[in-house]
C-alpha positions, 0 to 999 in steps of 0.5 A: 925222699920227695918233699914233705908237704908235696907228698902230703899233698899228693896222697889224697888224690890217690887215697881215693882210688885206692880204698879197700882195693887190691894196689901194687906200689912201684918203686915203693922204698923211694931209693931208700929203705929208711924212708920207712921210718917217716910217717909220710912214706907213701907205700905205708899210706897206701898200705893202711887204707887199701884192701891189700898191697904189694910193694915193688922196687929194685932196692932190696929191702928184706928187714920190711918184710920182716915189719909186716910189708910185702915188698919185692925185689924187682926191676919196674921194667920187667916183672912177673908177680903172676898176680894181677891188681885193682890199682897200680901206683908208680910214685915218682917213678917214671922220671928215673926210667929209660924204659918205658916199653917195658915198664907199660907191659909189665904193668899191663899184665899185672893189671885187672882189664878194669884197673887204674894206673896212678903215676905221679911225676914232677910237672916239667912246666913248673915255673919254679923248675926253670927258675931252678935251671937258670939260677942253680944250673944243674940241679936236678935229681941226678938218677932222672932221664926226662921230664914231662908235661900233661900233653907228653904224659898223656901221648906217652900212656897213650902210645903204650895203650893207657888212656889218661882220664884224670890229670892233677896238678898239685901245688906245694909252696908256701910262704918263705923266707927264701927266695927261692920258695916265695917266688914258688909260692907267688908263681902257685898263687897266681899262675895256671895249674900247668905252669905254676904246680910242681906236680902231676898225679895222672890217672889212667885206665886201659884202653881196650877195657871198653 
């Protein structure tokens, strides 16, 4: 599961779209169902302040359900739910995909002409990212395909005909004993969003809704 303090740290950027709102969470159980039991999973977050929530994900998890959830099994990049939504949040989701035609479709249509799409992703400029490349040399999630800036998330959703109108960087170091997490913390202290967080929260509307 994503770290901590980052998912912590991301959830008010999307609390506030999605208050008393109809959402649907792709990739909700975040590669595992026992991610349920933290307090800071994000789709129970979701869940508690929205007006309704459906959850998707292609991992079956049928003893949420049972918890009171809405969560269906589904493959994010082909989907028919034959409902459509306020909001649609894909958490840490599109960094795993090799798909993205399917996926943008199938959001399009579960999606109300006056919708957002929320993606959180992780910022592909990160400092601390390259750090981790050169000093570690393979350590990236072993499931992502790609990774992403504000310039190609922007032309990605806009060649699948979404406009970006709103991208934040989120910014999770703190001070630490390791070397790793200072040098984090310093490159978040003194460098510019784009280079420096590690995190994106990109929101996004349609663009023929106008």
């Amino acid at each position: 599961m994503a770290n901590r303090t980052m998912a912590e740290r991301r959830y008010p950027h999307i609390k506030e779209h999605i208050q008393s709102k109809s959402v649907l969470d792709i990739g909700c159980v975040e590669h595992d169902p026992a991610n349920s039991s933290e307090e800071y999973w994000l789709h129970d977050k979701i869940r508690r302040d929205s007006r309704l929530t459906v959850g998707l994900d292609i991992i079956e998890a049928p003893g949420l359900n049972e918890r009171g959830y809405d969560i269906r099994a589904a493959d994010a990049r082909d989907f028919n739910l034959d409902e459509t939504f306020d909001v649609v949040v894909a958490g840490e989701l599109i960094e795993h995909l090799d798909n993205f035609d399917g996926l943008f479709s199938s959001i399009k249509t579960h999606l109300k002409d006056d919708g957002i799409l929320i993606l959180t992703t992780p910022n592909g400029m990160s400092v601390l990212y390259s750090l981790k490349r050169y000093l570690l040399g393979d350590f990236v999630h072993q499931e992502h395909t790609c990774w992403f800036d504000s310039q190609t998330i922007r032309q990605l959703l806009f060649r699948h005909g979404f406009k970006a109108t709103e991208i934040t960087f989120i910014r999770h170091g703190t001070p630490s004993k390791s070397p790793l997490k200072f040098i984090q913390w310093l490159a978040e202290l003194a460098l510019p969003d784009e280079i420096g967080a590690q995190t994106m929260v990109v929101v996004a509307e349609k663009r023929n809704q106008h």
